[in-house]
C-alpha positions as CSV (number, residue, x, y, z in Angstrom):
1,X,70.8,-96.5,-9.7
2,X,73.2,-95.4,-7.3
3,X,73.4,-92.0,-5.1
4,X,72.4,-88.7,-6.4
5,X,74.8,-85.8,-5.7
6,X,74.3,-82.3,-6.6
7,X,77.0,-80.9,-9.7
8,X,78.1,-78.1,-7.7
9,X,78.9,-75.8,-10.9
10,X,74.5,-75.8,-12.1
11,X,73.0,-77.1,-9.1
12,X,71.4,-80.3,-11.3
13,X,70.8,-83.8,-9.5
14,X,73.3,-86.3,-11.1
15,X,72.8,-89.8,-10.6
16,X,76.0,-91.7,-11.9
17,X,79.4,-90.7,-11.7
18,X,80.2,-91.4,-15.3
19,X,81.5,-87.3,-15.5
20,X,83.2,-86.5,-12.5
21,X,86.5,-85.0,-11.1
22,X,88.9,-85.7,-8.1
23,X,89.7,-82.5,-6.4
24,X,91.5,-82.3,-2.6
25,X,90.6,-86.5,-2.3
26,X,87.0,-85.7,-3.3
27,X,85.0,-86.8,-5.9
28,X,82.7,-84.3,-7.7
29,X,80.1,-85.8,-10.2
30,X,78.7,-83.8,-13.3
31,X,76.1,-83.3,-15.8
32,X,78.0,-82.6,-18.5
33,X,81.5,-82.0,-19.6
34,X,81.2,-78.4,-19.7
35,X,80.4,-78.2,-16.2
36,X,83.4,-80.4,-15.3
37,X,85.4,-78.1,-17.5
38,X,84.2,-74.9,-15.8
39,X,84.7,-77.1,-12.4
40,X,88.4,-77.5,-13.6
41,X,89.2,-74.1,-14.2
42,X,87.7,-72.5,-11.1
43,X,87.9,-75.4,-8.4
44,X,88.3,-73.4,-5.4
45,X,85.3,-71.4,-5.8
46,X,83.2,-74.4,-6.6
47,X,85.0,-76.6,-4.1
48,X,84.0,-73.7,-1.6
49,X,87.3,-72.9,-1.0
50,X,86.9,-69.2,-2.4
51,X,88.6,-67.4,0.1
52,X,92.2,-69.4,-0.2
C-alpha cells in the first residue's frame, strides 16, 4: 500500500497520495479535499513556517 504520512492540517494517517499538494518542493498528502483546501490557504502555518 505504500507509505503512511501524517495530513498535517487533522493529524490523520494517510496512506496514498491521491489528495496531496506541492508546497516549497514538498509534497503534503491529505485526507480529504477540505484539508488540502485549508492547507492551501494557510501553508506556512501548516508547513511550519509560522513565523515567516
Amino acid at each position: 500500500m505504500g507509505e503512511s504520512v501524517k495530513d498535517p492540517v487533522c493529524g490523520w494517517e494517510v496512506h496514498s497520495h491521491d489528495i496531496s499538494a506541492l508546497y516549497l518542493g514538498t509534497e503534503y498528502g491529505f485526507c480529504s479535499v477540505e484539508c488540502r483546501a485549508r492547507f492551501l490557504a494557510f501553508s506556512r502555518r501548516y508547513a511550519g513556517h509560522r513565523d515567516q
